[in-house]
mmCIF file of the N, C-alpha and C atoms, coordinates in Angstrom:
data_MODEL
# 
_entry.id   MODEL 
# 
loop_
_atom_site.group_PDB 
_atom_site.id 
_atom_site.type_symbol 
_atom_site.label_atom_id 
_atom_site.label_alt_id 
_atom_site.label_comp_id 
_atom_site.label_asym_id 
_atom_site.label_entity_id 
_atom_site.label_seq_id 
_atom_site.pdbx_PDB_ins_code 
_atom_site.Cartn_x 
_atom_site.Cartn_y 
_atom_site.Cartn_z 
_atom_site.occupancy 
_atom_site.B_iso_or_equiv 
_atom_site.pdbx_formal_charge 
_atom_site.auth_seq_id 
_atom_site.auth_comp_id 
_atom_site.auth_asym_id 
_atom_site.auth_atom_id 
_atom_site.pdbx_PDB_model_num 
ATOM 1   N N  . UNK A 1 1  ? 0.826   -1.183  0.000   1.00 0.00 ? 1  UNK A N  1 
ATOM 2   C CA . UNK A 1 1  ? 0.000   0.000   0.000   1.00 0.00 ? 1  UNK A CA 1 
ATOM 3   C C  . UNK A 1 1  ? 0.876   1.254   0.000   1.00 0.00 ? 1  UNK A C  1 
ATOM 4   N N  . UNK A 1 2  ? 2.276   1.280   0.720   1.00 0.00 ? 2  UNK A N  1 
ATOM 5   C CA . UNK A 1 2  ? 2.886   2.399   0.736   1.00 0.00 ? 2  UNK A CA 1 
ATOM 6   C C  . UNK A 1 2  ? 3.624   2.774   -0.718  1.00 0.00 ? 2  UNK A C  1 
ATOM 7   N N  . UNK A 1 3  ? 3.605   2.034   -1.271  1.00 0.00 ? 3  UNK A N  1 
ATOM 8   C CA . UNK A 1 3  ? 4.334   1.694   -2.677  1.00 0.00 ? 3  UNK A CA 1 
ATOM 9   C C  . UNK A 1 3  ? 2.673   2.723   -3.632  1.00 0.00 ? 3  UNK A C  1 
ATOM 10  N N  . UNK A 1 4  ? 1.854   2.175   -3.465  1.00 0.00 ? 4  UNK A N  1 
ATOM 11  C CA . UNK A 1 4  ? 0.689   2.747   -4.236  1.00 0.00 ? 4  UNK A CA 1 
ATOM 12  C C  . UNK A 1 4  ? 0.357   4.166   -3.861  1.00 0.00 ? 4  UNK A C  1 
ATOM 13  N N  . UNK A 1 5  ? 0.124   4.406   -2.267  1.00 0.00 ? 5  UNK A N  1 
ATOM 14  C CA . UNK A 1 5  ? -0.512  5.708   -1.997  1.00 0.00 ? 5  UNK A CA 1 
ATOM 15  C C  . UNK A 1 5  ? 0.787   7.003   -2.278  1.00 0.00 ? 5  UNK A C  1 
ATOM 16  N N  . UNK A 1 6  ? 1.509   6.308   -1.449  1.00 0.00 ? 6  UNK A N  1 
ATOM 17  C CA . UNK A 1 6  ? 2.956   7.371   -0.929  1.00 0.00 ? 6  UNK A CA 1 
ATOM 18  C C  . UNK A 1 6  ? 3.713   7.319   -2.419  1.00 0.00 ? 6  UNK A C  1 
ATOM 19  N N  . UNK A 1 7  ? 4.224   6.440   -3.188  1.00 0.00 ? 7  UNK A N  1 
ATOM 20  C CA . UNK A 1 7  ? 5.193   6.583   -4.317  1.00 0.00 ? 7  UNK A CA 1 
ATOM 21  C C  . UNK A 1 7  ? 4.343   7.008   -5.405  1.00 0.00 ? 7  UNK A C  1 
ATOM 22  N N  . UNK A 1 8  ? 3.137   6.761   -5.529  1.00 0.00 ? 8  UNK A N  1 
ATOM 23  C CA . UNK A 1 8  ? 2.247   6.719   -6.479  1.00 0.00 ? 8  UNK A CA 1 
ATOM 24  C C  . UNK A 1 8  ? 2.328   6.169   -7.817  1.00 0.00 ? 8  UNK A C  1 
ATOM 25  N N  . UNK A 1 9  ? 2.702   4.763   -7.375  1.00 0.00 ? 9  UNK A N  1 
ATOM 26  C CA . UNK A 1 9  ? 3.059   3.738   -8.412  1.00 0.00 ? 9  UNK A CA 1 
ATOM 27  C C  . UNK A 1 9  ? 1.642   3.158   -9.159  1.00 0.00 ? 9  UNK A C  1 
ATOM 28  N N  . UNK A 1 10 ? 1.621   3.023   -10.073 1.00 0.00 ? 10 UNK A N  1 
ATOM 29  C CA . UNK A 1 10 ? 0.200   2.546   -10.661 1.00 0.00 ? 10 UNK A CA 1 
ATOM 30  C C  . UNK A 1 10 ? 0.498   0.849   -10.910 1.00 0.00 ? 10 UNK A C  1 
ATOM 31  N N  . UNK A 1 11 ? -0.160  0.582   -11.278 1.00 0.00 ? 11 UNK A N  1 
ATOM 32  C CA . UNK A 1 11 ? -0.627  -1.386  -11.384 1.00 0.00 ? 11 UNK A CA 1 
ATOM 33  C C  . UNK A 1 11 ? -0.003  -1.057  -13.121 1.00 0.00 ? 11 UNK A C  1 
ATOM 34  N N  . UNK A 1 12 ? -0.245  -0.637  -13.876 1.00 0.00 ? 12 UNK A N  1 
ATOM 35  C CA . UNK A 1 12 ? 0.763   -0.602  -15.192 1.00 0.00 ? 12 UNK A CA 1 
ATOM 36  C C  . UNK A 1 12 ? 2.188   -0.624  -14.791 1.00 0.00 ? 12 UNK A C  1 
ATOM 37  N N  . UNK A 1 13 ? 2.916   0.134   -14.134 1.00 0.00 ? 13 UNK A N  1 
ATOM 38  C CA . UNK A 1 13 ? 4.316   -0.062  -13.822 1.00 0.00 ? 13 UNK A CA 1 
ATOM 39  C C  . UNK A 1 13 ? 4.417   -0.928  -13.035 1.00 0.00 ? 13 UNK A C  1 
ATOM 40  N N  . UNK A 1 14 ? 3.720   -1.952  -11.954 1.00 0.00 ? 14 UNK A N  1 
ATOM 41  C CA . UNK A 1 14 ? 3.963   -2.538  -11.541 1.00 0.00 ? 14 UNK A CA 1 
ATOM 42  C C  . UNK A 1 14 ? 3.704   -3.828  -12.427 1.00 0.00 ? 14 UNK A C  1 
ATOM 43  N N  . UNK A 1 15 ? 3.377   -3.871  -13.971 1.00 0.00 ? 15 UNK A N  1 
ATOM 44  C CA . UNK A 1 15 ? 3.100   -4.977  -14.769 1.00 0.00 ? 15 UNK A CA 1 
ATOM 45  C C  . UNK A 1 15 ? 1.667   -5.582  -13.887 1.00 0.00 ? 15 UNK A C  1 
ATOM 46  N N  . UNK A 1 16 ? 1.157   -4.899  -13.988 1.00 0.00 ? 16 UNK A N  1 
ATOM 47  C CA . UNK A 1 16 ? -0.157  -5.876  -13.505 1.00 0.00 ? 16 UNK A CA 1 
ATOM 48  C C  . UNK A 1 16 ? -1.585  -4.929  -13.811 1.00 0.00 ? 16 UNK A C  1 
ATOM 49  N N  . UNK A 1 17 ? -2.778  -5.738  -13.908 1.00 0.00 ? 17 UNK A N  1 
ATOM 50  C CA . UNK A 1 17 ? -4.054  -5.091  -14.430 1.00 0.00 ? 17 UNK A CA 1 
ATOM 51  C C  . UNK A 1 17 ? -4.364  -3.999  -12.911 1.00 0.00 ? 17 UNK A C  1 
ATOM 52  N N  . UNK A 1 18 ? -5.022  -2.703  -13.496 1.00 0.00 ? 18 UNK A N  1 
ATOM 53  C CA . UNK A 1 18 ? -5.517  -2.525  -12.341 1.00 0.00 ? 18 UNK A CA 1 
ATOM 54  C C  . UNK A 1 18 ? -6.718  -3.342  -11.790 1.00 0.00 ? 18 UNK A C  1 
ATOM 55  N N  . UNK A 1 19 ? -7.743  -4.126  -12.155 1.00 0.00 ? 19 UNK A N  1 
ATOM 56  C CA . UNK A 1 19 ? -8.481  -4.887  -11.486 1.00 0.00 ? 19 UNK A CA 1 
ATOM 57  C C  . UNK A 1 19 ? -7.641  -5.906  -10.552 1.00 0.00 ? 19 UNK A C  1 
ATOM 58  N N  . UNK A 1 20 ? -6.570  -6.154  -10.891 1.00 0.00 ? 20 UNK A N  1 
ATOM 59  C CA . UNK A 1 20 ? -6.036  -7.743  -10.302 1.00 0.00 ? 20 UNK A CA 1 
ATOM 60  C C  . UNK A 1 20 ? -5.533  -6.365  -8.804  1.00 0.00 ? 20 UNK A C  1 
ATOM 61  N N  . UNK A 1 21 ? -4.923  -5.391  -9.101  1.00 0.00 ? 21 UNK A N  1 
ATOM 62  C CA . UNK A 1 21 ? -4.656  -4.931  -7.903  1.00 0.00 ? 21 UNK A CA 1 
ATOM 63  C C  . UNK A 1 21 ? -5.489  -4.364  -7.143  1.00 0.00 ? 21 UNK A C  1 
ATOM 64  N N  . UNK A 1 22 ? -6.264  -4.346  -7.677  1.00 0.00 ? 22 UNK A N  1 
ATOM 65  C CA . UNK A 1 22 ? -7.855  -3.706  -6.770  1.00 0.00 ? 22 UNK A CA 1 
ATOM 66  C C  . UNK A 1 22 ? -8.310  -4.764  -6.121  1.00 0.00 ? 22 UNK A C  1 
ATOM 67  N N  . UNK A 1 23 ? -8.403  -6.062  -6.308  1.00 0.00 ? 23 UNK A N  1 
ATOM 68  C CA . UNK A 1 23 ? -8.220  -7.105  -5.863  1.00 0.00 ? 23 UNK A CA 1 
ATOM 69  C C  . UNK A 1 23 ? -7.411  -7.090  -4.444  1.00 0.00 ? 23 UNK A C  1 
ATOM 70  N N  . UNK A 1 24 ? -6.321  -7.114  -4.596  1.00 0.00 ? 24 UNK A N  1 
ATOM 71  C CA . UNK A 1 24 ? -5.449  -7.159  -3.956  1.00 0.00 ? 24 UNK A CA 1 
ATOM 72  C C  . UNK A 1 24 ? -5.720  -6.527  -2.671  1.00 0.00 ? 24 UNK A C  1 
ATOM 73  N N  . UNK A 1 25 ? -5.678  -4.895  -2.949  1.00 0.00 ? 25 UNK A N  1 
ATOM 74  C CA . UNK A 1 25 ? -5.980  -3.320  -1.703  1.00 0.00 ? 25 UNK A CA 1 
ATOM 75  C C  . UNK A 1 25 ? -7.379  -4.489  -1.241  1.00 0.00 ? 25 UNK A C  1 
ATOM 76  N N  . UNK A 1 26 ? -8.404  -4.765  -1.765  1.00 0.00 ? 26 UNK A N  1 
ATOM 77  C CA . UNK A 1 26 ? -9.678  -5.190  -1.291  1.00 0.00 ? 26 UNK A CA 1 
ATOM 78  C C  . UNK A 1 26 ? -9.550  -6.144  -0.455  1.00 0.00 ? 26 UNK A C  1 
ATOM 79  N N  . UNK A 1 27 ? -8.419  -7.529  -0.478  1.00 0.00 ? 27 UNK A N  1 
ATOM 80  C CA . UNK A 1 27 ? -7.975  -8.760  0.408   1.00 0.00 ? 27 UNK A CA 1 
ATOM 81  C C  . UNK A 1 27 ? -8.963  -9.644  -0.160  1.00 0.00 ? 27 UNK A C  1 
ATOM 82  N N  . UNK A 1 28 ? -9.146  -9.600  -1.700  1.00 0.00 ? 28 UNK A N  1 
ATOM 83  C CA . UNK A 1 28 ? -10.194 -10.962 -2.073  1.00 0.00 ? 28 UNK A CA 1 
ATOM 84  C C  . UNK A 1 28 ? -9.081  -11.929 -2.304  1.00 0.00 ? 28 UNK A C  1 
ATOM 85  N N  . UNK A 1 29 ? -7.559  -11.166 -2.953  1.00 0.00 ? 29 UNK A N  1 
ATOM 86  C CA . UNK A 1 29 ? -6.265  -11.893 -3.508  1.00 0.00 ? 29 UNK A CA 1 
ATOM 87  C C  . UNK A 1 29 ? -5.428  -11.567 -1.940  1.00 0.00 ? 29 UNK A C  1 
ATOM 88  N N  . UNK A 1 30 ? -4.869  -12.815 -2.156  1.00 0.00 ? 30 UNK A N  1 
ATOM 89  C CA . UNK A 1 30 ? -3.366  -12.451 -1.602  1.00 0.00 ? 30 UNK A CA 1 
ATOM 90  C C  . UNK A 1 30 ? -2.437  -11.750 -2.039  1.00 0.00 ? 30 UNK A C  1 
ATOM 91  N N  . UNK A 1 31 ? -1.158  -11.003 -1.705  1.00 0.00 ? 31 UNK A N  1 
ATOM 92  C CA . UNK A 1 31 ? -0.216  -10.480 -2.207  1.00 0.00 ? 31 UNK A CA 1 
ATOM 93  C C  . UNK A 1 31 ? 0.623   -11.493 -2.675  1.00 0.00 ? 31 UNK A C  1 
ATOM 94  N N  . UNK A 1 32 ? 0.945   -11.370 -3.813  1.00 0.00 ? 32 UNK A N  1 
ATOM 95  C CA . UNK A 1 32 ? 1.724   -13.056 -4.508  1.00 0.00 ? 32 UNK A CA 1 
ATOM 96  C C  . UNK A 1 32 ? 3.001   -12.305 -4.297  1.00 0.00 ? 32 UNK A C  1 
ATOM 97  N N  . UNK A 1 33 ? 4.066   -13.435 -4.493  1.00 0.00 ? 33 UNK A N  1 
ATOM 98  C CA . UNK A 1 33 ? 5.367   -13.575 -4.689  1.00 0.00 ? 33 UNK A CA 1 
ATOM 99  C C  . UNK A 1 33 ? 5.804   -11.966 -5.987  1.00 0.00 ? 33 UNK A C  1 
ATOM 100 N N  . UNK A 1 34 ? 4.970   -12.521 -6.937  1.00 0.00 ? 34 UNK A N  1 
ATOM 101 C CA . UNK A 1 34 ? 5.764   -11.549 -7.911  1.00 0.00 ? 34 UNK A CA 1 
ATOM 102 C C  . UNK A 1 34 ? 4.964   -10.307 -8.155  1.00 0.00 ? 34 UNK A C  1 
ATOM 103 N N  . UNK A 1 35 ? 4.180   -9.659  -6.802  1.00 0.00 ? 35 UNK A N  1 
ATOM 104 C CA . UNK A 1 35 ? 3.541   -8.577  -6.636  1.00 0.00 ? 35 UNK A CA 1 
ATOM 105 C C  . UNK A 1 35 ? 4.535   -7.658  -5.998  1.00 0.00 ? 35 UNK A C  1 
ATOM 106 N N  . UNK A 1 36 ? 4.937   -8.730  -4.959  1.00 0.00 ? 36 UNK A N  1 
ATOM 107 C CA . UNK A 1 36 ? 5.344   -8.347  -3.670  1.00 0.00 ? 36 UNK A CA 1 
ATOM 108 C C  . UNK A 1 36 ? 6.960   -7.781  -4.547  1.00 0.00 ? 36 UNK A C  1 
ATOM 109 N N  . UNK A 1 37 ? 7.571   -8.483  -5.422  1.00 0.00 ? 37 UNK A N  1 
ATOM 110 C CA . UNK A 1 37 ? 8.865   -8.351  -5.903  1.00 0.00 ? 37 UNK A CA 1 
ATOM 111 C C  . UNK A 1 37 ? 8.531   -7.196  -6.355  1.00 0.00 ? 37 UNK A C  1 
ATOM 112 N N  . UNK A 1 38 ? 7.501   -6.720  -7.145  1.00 0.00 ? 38 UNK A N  1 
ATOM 113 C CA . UNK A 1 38 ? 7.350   -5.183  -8.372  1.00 0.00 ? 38 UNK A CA 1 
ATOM 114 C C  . UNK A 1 38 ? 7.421   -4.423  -7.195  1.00 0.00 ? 38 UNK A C  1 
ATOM 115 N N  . UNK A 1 39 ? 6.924   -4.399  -6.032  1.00 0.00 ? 39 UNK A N  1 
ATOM 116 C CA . UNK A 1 39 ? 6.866   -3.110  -5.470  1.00 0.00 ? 39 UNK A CA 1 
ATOM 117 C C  . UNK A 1 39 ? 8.373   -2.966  -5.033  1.00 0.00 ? 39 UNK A C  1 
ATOM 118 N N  . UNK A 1 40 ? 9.020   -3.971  -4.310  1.00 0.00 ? 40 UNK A N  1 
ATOM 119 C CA . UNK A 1 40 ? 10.180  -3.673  -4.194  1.00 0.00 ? 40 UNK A CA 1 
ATOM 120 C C  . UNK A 1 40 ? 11.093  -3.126  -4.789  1.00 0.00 ? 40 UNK A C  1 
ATOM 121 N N  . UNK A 1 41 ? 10.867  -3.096  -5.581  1.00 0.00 ? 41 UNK A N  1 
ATOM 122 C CA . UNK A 1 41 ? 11.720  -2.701  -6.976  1.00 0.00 ? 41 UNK A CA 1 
ATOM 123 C C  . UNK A 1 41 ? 11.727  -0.907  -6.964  1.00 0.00 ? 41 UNK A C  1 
ATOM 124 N N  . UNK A 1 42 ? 10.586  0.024   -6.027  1.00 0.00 ? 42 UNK A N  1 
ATOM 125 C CA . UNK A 1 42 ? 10.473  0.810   -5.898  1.00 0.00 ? 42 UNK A CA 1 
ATOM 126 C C  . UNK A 1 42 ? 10.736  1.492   -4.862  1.00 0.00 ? 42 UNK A C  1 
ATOM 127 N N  . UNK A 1 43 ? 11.185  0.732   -4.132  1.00 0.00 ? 43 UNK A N  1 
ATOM 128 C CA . UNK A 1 43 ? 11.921  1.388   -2.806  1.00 0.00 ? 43 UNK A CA 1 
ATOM 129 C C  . UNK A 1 43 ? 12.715  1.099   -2.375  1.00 0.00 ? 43 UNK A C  1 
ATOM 130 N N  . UNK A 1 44 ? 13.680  2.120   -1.785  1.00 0.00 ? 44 UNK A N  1 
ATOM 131 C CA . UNK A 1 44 ? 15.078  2.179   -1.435  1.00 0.00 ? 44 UNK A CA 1 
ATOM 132 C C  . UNK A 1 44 ? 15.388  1.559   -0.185  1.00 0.00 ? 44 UNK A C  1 
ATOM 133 N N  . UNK A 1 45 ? 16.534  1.311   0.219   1.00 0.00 ? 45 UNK A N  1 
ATOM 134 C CA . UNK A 1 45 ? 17.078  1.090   1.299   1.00 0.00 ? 45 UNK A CA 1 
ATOM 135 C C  . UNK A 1 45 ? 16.816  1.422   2.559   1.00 0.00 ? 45 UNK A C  1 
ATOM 136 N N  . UNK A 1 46 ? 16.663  2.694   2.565   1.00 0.00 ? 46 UNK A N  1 
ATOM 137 C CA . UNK A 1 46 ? 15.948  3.562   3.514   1.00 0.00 ? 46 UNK A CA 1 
ATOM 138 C C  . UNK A 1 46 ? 14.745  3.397   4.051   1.00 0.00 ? 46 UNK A C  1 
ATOM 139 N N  . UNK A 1 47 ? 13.868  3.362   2.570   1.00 0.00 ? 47 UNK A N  1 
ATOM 140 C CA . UNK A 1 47 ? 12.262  3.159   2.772   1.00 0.00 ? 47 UNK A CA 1 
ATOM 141 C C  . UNK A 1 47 ? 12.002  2.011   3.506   1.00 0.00 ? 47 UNK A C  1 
ATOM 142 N N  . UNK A 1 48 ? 12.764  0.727   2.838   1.00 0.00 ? 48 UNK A N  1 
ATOM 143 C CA . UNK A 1 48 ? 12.619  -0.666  2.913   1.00 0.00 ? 48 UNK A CA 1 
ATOM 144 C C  . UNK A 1 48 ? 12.796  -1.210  4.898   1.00 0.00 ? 48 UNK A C  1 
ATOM 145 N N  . UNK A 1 49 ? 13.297  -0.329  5.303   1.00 0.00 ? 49 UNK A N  1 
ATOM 146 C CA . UNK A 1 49 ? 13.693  -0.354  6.757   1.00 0.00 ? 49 UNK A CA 1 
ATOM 147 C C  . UNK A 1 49 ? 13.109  0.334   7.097   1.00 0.00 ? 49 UNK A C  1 
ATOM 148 N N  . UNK A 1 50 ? 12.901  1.666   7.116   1.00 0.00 ? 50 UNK A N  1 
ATOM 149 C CA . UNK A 1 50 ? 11.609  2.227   7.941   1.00 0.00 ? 50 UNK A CA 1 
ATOM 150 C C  . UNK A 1 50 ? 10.757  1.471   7.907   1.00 0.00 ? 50 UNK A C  1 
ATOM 151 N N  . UNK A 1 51 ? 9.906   0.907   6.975   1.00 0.00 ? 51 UNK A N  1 
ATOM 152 C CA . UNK A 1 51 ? 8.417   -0.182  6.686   1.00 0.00 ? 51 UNK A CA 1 
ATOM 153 C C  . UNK A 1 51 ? 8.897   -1.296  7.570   1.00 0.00 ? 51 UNK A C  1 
ATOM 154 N N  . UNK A 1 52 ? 9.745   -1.703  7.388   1.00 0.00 ? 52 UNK A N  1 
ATOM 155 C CA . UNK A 1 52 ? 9.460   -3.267  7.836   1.00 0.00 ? 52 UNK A CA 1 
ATOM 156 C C  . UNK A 1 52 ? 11.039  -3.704  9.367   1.00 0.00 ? 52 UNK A C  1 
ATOM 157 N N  . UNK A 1 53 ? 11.179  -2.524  9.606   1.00 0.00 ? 53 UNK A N  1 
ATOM 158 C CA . UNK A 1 53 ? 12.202  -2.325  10.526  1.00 0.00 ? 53 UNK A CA 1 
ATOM 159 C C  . UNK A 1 53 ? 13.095  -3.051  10.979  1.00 0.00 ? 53 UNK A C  1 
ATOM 160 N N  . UNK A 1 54 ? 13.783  -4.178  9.815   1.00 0.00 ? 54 UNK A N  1 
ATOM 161 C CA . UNK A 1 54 ? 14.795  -4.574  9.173   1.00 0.00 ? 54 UNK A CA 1 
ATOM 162 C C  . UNK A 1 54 ? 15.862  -4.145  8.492   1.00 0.00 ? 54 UNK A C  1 
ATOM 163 N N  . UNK A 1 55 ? 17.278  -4.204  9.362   1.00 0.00 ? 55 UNK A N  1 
ATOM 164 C CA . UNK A 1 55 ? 18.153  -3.333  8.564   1.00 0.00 ? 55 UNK A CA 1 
ATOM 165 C C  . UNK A 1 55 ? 18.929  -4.379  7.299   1.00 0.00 ? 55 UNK A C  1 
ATOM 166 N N  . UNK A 1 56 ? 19.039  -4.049  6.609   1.00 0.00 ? 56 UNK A N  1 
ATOM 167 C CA . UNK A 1 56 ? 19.819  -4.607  5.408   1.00 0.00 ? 56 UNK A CA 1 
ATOM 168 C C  . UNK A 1 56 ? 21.553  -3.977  5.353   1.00 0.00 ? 56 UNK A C  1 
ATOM 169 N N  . UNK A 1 57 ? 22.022  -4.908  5.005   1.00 0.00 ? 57 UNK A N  1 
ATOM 170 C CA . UNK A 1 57 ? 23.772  -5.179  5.143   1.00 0.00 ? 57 UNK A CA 1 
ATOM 171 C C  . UNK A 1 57 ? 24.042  -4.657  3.649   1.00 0.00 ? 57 UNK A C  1 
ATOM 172 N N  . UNK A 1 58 ? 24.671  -3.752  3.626   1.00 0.00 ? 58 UNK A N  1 
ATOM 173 C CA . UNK A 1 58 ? 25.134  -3.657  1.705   1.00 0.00 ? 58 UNK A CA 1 
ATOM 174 C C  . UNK A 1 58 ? 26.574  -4.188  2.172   1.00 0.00 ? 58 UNK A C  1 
ATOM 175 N N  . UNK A 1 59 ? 27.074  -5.273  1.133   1.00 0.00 ? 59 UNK A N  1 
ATOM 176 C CA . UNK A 1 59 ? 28.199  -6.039  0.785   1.00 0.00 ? 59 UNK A CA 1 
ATOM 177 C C  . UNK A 1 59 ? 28.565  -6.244  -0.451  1.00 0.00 ? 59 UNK A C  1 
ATOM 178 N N  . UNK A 1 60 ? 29.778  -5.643  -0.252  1.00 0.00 ? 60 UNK A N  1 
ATOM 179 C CA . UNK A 1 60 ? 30.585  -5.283  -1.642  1.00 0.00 ? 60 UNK A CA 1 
ATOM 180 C C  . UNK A 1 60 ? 31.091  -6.913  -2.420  1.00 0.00 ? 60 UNK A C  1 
ATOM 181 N N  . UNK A 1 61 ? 31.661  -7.122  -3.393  1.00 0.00 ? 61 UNK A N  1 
ATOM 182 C CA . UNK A 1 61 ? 31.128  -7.822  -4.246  1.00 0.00 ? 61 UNK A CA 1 
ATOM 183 C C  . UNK A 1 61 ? 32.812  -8.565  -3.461  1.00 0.00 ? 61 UNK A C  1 
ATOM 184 N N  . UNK A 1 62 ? 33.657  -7.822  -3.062  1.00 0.00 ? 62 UNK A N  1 
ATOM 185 C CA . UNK A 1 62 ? 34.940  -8.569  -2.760  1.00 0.00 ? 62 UNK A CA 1 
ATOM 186 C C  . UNK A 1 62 ? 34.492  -9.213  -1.461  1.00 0.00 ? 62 UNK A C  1 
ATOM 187 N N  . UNK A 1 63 ? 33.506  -8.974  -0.585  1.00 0.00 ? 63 UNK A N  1 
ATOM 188 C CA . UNK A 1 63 ? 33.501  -9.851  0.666   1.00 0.00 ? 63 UNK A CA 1 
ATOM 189 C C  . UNK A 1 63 ? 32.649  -11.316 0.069   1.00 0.00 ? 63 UNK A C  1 
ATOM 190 N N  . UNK A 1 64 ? 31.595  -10.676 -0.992  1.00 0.00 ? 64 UNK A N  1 
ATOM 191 C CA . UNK A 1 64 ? 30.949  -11.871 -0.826  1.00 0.00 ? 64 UNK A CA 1 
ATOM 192 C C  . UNK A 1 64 ? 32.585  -12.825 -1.912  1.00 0.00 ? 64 UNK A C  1 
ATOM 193 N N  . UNK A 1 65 ? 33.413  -12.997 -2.235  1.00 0.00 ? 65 UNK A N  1 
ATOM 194 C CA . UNK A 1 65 ? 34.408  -13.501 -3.249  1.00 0.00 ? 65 UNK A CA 1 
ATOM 195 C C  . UNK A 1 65 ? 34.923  -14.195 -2.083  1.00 0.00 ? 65 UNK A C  1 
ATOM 196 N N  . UNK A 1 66 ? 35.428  -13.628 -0.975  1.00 0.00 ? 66 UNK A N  1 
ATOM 197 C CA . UNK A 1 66 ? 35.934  -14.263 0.185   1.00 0.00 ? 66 UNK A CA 1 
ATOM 198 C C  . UNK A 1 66 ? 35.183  -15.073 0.852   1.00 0.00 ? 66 UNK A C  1 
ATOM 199 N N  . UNK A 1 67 ? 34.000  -14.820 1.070   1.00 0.00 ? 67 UNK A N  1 
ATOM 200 C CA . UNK A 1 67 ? 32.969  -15.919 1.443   1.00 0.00 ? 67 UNK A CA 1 
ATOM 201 C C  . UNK A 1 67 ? 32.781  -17.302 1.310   1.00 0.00 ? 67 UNK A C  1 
ATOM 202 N N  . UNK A 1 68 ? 32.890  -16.924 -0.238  1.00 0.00 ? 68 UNK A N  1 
ATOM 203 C CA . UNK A 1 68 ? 32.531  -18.283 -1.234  1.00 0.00 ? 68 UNK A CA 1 
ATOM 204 C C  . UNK A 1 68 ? 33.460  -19.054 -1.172  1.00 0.00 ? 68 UNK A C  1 
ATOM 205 N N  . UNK A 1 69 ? 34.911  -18.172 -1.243  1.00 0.00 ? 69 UNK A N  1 
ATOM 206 C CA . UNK A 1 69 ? 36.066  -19.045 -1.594  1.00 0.00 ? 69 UNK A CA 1 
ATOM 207 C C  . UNK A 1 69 ? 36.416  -20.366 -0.127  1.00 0.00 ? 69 UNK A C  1 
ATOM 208 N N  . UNK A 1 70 ? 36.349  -19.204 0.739   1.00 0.00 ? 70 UNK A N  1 
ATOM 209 C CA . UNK A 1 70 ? 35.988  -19.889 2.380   1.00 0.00 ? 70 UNK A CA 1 
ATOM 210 C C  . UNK A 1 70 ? 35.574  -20.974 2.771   1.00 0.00 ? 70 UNK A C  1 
ATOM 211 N N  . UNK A 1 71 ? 33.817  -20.614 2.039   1.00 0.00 ? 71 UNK A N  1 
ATOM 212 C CA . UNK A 1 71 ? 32.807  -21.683 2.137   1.00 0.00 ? 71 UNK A CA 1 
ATOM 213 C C  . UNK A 1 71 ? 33.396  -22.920 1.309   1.00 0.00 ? 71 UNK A C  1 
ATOM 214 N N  . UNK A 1 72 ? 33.789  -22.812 0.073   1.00 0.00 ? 72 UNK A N  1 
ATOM 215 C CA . UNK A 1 72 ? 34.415  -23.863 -0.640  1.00 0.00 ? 72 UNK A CA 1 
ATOM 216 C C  . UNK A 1 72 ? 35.445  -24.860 -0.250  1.00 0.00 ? 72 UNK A C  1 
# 
């Protein structure tokens, strides 16, 4: 919902009909897997933690290299 009211993302950019998302705001549908992915796609780092008050780790591409090699 914060993705729709606050960003003012429409159901076309999110690839989807507006009926199927009217659906959705209404709770006749569940929020599917690849609903839930389009909105993400629209909010930042920032946003994504205020909403759901989960902090996220940014990791540069050389730790995850050390990781793997580790894990291996």
């Amino acid at each position: 919902m914060y993705v729709l009211r606050e960003k003012k993302v429409t159901s076309t950019k999110l690839g989807y009909s507006s009926n199927y998302i009217n659906r959705v705001k209404r709770r006749v549908l569940r929020v599917s897997d690849g609903v839930l992915r389009a909105c993400l796609k629209f909010l930042s780092i920032e946003e994504y933690t205020r909403i759901t008050g989960e902090e996220i780790e940014v990791v540069d591409v050389a730790t995850v290299l050390r990781v793997l090699k580790y894990a291996l």
